[in-house]
N, CA, C and O atoms as CSV, one atom per row, in Angstrom:
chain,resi,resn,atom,element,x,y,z
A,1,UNK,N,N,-41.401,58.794,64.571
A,1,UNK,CA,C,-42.221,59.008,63.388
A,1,UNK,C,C,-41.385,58.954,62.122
A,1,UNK,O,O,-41.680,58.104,61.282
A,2,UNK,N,N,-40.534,59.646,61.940
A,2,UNK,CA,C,-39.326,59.654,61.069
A,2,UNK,C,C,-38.847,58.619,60.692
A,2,UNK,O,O,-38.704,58.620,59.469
A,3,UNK,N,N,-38.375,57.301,61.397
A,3,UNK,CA,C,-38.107,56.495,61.574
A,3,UNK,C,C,-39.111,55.136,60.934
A,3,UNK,O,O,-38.737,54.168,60.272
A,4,UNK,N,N,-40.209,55.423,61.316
A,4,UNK,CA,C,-41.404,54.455,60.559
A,4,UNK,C,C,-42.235,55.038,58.965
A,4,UNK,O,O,-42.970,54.447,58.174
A,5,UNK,N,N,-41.748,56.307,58.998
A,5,UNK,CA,C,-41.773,56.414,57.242
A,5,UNK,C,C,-40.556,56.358,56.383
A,5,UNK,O,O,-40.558,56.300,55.153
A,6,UNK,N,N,-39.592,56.379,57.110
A,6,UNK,CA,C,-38.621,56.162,56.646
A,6,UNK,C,C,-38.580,54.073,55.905
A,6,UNK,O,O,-38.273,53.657,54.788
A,7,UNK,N,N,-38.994,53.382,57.051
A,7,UNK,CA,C,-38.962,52.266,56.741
A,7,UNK,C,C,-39.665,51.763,55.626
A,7,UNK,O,O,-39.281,51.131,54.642
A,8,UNK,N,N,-41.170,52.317,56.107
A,8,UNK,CA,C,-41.944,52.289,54.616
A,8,UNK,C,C,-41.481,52.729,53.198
A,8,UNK,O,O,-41.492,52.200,52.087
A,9,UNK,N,N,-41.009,54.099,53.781
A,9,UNK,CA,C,-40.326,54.075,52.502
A,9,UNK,C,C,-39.600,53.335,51.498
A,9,UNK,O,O,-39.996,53.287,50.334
A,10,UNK,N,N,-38.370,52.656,51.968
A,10,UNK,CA,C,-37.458,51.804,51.563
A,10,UNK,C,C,-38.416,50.561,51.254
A,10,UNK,O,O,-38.429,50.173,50.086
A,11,UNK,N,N,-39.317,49.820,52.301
A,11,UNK,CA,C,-40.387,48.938,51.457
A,11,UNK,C,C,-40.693,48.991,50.314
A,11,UNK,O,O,-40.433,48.140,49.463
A,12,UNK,N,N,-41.608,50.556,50.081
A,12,UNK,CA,C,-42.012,50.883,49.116
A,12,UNK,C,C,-41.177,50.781,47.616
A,12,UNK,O,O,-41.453,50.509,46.447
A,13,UNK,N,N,-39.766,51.248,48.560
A,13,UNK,CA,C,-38.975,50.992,47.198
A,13,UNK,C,C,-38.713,49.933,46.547
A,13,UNK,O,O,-38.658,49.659,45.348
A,14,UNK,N,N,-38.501,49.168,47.837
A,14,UNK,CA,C,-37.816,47.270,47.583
A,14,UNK,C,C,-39.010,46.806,46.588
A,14,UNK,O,O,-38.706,46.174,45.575
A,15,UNK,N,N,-40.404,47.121,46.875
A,15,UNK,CA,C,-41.613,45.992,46.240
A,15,UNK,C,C,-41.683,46.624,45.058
A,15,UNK,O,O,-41.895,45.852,44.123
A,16,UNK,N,N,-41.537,48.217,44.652
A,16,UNK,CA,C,-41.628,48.854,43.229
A,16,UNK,C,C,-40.325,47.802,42.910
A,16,UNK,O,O,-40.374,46.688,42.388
A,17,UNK,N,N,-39.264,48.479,43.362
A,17,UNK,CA,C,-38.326,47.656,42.479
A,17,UNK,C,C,-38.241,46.423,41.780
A,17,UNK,O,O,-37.911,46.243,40.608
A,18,UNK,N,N,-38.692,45.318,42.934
A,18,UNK,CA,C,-38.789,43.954,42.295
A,18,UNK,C,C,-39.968,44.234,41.665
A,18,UNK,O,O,-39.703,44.119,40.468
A,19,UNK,N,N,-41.135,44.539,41.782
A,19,UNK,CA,C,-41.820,44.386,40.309
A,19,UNK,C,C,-41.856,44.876,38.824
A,19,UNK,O,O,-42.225,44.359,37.769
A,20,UNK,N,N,-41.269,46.206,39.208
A,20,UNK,CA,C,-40.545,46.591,37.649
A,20,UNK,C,C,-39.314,45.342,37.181
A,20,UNK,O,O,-39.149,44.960,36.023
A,21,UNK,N,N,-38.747,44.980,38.061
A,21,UNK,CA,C,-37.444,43.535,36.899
A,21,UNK,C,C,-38.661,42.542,36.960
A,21,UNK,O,O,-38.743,41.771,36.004
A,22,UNK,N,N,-39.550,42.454,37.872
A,22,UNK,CA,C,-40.693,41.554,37.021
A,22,UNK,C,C,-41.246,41.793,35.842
A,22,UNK,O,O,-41.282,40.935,34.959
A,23,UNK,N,N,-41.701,42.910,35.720
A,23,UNK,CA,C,-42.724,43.603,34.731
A,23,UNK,C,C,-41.830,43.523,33.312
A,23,UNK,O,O,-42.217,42.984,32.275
A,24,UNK,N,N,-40.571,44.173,33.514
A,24,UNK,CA,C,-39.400,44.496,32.053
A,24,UNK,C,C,-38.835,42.858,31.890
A,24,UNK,O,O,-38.300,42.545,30.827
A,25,UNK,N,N,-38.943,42.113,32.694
A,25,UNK,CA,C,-38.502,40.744,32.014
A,25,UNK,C,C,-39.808,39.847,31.100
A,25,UNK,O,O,-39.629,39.276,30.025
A,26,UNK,N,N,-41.401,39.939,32.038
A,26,UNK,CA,C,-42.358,39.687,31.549
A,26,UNK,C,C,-42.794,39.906,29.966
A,26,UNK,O,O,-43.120,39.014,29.183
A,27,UNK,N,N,-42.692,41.681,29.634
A,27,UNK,CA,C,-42.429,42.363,28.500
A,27,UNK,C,C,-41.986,41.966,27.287
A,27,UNK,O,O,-42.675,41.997,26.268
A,28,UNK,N,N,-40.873,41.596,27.349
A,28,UNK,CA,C,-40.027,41.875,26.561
A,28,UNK,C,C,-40.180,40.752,25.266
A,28,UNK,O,O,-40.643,39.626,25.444
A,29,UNK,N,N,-39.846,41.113,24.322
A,29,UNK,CA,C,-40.334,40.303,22.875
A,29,UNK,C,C,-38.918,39.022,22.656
A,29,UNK,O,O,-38.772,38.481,21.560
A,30,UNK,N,N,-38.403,38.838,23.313
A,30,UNK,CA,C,-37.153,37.608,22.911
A,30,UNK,C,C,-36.226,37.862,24.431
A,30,UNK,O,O,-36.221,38.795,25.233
A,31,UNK,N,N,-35.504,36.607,24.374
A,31,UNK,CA,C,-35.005,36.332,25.384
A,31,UNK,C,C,-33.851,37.846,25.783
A,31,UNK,O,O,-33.752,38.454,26.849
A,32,UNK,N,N,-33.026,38.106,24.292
A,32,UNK,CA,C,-32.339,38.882,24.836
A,32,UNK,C,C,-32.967,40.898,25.350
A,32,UNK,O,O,-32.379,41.828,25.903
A,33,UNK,N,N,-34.311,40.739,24.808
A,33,UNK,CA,C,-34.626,41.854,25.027
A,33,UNK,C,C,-35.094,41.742,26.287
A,33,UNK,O,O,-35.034,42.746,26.997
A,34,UNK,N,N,-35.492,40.865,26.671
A,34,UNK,CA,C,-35.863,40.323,28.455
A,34,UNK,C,C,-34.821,40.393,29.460
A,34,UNK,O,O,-34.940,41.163,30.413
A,35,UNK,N,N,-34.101,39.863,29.358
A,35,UNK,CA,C,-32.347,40.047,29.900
A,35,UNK,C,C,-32.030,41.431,29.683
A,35,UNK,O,O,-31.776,41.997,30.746
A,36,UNK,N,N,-31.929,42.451,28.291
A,36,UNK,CA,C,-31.597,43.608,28.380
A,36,UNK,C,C,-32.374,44.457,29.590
A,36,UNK,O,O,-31.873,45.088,30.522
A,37,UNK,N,N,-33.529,44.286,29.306
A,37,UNK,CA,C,-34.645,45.184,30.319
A,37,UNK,C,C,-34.480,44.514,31.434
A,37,UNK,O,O,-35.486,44.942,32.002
A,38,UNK,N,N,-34.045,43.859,32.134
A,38,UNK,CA,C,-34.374,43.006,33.521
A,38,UNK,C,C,-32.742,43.717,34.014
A,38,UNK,O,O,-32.531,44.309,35.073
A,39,UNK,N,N,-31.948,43.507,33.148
A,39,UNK,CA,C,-30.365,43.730,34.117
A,39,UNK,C,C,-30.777,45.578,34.375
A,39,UNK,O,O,-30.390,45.991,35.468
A,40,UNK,N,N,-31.574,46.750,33.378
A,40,UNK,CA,C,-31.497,48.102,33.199
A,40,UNK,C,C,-32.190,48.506,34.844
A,40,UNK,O,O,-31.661,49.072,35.800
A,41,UNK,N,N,-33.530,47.960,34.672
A,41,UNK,CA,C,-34.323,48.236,35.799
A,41,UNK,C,C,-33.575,47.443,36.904
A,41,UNK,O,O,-33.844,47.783,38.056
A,42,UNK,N,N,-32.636,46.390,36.727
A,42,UNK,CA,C,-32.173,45.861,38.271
A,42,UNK,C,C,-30.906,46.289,38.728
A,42,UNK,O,O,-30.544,46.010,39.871
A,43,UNK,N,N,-29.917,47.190,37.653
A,43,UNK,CA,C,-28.703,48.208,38.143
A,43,UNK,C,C,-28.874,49.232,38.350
A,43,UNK,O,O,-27.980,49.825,38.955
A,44,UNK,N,N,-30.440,50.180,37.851
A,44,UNK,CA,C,-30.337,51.463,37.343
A,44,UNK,C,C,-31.332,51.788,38.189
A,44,UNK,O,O,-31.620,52.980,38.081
A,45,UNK,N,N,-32.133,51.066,39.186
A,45,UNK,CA,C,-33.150,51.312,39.802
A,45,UNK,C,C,-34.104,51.763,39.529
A,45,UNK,O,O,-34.868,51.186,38.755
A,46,UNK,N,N,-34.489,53.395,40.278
A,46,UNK,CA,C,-35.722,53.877,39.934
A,46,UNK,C,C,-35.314,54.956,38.064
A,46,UNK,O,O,-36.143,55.545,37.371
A,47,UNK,N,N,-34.472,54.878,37.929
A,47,UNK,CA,C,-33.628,55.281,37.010
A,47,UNK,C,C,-33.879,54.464,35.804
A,47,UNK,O,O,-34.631,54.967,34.970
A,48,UNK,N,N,-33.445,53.435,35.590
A,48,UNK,CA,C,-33.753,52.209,34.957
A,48,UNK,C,C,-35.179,52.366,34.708
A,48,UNK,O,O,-35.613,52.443,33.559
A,49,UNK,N,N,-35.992,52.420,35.830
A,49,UNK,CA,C,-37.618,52.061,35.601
A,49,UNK,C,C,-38.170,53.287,34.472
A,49,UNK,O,O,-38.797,53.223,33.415
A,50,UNK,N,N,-37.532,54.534,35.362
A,50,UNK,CA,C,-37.948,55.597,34.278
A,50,UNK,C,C,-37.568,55.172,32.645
A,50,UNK,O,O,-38.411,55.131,31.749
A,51,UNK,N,N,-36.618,54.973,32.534
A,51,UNK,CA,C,-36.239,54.744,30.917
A,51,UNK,C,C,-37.055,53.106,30.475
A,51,UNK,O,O,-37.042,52.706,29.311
A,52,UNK,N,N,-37.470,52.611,31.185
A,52,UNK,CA,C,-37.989,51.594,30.366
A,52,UNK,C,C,-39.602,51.875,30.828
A,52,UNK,O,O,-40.453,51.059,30.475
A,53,UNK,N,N,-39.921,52.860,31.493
A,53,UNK,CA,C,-41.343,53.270,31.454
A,53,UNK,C,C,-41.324,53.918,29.973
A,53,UNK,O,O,-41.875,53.372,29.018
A,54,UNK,N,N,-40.477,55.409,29.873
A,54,UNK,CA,C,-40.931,55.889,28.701
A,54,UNK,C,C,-40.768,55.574,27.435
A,54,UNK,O,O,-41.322,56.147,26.497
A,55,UNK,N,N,-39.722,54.316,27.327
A,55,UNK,CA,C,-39.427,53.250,25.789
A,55,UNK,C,C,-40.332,52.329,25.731
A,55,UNK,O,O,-40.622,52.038,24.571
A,56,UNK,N,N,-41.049,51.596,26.753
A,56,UNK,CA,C,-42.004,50.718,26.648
A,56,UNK,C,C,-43.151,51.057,26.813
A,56,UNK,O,O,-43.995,50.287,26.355
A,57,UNK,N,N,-43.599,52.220,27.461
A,57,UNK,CA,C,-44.774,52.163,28.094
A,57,UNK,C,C,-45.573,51.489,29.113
A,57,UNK,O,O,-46.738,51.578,29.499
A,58,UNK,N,N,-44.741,50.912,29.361
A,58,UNK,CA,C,-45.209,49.410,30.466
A,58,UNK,C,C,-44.760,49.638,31.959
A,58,UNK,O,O,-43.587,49.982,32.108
A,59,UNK,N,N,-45.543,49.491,33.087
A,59,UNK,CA,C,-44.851,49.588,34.253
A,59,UNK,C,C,-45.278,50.648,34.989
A,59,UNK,O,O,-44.744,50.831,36.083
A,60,UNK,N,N,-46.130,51.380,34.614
A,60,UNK,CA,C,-46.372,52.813,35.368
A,60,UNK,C,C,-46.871,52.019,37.057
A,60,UNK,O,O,-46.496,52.821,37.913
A,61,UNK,N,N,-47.269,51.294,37.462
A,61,UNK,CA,C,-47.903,51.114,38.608
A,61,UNK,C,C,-46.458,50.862,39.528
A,61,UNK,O,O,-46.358,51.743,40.382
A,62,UNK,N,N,-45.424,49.964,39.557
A,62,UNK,CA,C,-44.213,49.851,39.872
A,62,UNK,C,C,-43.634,50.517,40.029
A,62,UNK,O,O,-42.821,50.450,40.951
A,63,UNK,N,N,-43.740,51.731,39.068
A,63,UNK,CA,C,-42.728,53.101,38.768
A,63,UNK,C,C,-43.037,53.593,40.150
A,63,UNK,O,O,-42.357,53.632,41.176
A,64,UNK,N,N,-44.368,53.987,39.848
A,64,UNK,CA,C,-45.164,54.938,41.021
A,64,UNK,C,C,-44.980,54.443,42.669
A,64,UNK,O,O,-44.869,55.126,43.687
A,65,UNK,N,N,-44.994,53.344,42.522
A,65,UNK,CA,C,-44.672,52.586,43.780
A,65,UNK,C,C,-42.991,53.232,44.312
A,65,UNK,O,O,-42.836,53.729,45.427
A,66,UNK,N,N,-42.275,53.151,43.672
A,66,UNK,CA,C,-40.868,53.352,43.867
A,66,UNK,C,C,-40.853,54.590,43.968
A,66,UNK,O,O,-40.141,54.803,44.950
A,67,UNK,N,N,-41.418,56.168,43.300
A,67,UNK,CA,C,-41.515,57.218,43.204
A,67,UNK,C,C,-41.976,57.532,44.630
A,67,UNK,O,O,-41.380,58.413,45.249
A,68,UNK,N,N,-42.788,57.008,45.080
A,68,UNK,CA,C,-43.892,57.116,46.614
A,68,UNK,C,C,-42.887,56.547,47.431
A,68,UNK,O,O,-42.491,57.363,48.263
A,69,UNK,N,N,-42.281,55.348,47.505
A,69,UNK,CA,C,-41.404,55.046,48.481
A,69,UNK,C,C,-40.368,56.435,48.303
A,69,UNK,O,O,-40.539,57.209,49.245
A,70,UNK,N,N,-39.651,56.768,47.610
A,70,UNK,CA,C,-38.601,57.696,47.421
A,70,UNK,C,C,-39.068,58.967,47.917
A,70,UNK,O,O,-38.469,59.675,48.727
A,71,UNK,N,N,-40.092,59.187,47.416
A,71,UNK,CA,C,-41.185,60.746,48.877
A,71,UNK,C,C,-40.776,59.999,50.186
A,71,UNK,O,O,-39.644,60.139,50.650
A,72,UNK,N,N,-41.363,59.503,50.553
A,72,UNK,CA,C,-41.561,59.431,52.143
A,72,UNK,C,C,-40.346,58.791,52.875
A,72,UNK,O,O,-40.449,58.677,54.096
A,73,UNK,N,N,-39.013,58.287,52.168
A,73,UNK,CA,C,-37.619,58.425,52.798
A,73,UNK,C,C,-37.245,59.755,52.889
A,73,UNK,O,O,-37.037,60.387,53.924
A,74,UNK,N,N,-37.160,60.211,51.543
A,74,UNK,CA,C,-36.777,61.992,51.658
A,74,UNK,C,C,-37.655,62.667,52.074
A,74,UNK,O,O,-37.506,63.824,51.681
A,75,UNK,N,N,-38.867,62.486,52.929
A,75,UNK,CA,C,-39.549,63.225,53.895
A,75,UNK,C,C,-39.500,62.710,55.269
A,75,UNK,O,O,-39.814,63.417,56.227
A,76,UNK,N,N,-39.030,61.238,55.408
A,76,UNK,CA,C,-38.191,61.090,57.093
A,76,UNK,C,C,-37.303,61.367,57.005
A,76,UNK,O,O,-36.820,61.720,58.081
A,77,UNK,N,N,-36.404,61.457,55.858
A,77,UNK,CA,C,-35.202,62.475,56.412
A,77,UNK,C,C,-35.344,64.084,56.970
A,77,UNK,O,O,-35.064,64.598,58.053
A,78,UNK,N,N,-35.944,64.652,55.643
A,78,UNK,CA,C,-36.220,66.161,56.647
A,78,UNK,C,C,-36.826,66.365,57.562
A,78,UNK,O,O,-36.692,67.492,58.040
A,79,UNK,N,N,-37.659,65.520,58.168
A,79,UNK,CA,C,-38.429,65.456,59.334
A,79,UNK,C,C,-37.718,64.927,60.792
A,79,UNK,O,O,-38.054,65.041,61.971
A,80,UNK,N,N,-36.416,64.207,60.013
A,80,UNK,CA,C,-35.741,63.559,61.250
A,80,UNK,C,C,-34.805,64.463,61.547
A,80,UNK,O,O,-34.376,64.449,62.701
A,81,UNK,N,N,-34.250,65.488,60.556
A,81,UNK,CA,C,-33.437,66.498,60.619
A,81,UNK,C,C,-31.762,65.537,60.335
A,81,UNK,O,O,-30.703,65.427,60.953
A,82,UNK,N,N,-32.336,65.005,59.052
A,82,UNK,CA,C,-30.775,63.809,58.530
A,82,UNK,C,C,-30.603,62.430,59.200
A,82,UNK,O,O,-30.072,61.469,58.642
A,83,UNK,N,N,-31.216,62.428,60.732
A,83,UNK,CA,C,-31.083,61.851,61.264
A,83,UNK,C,C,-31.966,60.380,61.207
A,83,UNK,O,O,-31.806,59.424,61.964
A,84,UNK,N,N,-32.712,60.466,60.347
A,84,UNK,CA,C,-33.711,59.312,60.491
A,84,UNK,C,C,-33.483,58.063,60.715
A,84,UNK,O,O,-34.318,57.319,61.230
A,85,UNK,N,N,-32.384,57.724,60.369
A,85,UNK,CA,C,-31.838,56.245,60.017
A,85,UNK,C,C,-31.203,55.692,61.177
A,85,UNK,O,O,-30.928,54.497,61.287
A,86,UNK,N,N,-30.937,56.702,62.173
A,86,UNK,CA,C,-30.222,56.634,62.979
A,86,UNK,C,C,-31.139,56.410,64.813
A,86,UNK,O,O,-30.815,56.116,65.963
A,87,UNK,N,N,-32.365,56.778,64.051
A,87,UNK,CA,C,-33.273,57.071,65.252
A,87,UNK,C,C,-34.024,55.731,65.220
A,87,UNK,O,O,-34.276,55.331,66.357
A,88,UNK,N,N,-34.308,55.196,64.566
A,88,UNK,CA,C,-35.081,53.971,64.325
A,88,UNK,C,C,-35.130,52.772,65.456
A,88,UNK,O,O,-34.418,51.768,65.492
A,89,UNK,N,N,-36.315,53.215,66.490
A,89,UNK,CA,C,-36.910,52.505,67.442
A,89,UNK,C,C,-36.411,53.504,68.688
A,89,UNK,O,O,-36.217,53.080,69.827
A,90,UNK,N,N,-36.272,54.607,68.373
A,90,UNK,CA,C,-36.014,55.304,69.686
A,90,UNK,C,C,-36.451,56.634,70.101
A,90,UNK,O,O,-36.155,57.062,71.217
């Protein structure tokens, strides 16, 4: 069980992620403000997303996506007892 929310999880994160450097490159008013926001959200992760959620306003659906993946890894972990990653298919 641990093991298959755990996976989702990380999904969850991978598809928020790429659509926030979609969303902050889409955005952005000139090439270099597109490039600024695309490298923030694609080094800084869910980190990144936060700061260009609350400077832009843009992106809340992506955010949330990544926020929800990030619950349900850190709830197969405590459920796996640390072990989650390790249990996966067994």
């Amino acid at each position: 069980m641990a093991g298959i929310l755990l996976m989702v999880g990380y999904a969850l994160m991978l598809i928020g992620w790429i659509w926030m450097i979609v969303t902050a490159i889409q955005t952005g008013k000139d090439t270099a403000d597109k490039a600024i926001w695309g490298l923030v959200t694609f080094f800084c992760g869910i980190i990144g997303g936060l700061i260009f959620f609350f400077v832009k306003k843009e992106g809340r659906n992506p955010l949330l996506l990544q926020v929800a993946g990030w619950i349900l890894a850190v709830l197969a972990t405590v459920i796996g007892g640390g072990q989650a990653s390790f249990n996966i298919g067994g």
